[in-house]
N, C-alpha and C positions, 0 to 999 in steps of 0.2 A: 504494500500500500504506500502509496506516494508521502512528504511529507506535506505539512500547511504550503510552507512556500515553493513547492514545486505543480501544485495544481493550477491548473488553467478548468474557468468555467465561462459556459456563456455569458455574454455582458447584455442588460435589460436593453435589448433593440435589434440583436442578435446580431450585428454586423460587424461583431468583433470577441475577440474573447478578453476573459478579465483574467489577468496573472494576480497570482497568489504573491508572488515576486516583488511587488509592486509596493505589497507590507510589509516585506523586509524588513526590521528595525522597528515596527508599530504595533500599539498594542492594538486588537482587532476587537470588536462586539460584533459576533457573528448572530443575525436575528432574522429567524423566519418569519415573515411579514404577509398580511392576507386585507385587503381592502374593504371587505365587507364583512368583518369581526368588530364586535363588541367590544375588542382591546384596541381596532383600529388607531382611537386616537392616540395610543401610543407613538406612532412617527411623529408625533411633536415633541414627546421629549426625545426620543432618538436624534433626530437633527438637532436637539438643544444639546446633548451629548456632544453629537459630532463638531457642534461647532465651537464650544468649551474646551475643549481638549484638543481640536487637531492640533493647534500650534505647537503644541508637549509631545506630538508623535501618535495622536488616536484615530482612528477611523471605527466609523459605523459601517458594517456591509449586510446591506438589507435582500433577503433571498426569497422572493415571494413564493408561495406554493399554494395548491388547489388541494393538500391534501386531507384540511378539515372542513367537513361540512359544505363542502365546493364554495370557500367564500374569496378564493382568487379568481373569477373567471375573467377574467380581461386577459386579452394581448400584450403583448410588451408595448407597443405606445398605448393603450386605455391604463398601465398601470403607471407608463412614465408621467401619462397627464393629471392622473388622479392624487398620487403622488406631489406633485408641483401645484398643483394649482391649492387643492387641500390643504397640505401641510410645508410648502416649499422644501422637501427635500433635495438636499443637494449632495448627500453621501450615495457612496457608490450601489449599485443592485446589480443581482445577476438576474436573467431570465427566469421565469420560473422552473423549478426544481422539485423534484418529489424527494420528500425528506424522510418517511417512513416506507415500509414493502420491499417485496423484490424486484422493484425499480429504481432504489432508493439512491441517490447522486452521490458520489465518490465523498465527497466533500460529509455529506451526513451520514456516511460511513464508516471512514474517517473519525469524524465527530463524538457519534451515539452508538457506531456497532461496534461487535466484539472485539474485545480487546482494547474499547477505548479508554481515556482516564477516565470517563465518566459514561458509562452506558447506559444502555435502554433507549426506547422509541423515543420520539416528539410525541406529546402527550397535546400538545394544543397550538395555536399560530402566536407567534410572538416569545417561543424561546428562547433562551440568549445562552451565547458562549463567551465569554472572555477567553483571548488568546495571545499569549507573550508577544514579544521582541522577538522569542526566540522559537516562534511557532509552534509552540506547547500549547495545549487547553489547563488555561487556570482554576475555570470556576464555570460551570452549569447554572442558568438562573430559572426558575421558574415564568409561565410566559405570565403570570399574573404579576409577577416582579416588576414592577417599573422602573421606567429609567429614572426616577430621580428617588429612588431607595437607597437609605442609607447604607445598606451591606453592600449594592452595586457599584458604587459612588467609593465608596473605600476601596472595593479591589481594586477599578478600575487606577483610579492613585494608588494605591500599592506598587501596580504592575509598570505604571509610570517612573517610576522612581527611578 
């Protein structure tokens, strides 16, 4: 299995891919993200994240998927507009990705399958991974965990450091 920064995934418009490469040195909130959930308004603190901490080395990468409750059904532009105009996101997205089953993207395999630091399924849209500098998984969050939770907010500065 590849490491963080040797993955390449689709990037949200398909006309390119997104290197994993690219975080090299950054700490990463990896969050599966879905437009028509009940957590949706989560992408406001997310880009409130993203844009609080890039300067220090952070990014958000937001991975839409359809595989709760089919509440991603848009295109990559119906997600990149819903996205923007909604919540101005401006941190990075991949296409969408299936993040549980035996279809499930290298990346959340990787992540939550076997063998990972922290296994088990995606239990719901808006889980979070924190991910080193050094492309380790630090820290699983729950998708009810918000981004502006105190335990979040700590790691995420911890791993700053």
């Amino acid at each position: 299995m590849k490491a963080f920064h040797e993955m390449r995934l689709p990037a949200l418009g398909g006309h390119e891919s997104l290197s994993m490469e690219a975080f090299r040195g950054r700490v990463v909130l990896v969050v599966n993200v879905a437009s028509n959930c009940g957590l949706t308004p989560q992408y406001a603190g997310l880009e409130k994240l993203h844009q609080l901490y890039r300067d220090r080395g952070f990014a958000v990468l937001g991975v839409p998927s359809n595989d709760f409750a089919g509440q991603e059904p848009g295109n990559d532009d119906e997600i990149r507009s819903f996205c923007s105009v909604n919540y101005g996101v401006t941190f990075p997205m991949t296409s969408k990705l299936e993040v549980n089953g035996v279809h499930r993207d290298g990346l959340y395999a990787w992540l939550a399958g076997e063998g990972a630091a922290f296994p088990g399924d995606i239990t719901w849209n808006f889980e979070k991974f924190l991910i080193g500098r050094d492309g380790k998984v630090l820290a699983r969050f729950s998708p009810r965990t918000s981004p502006d939770d105190q335990a979040l907010l700590e790691a995420i500065e911890a791993a700053l450091v």
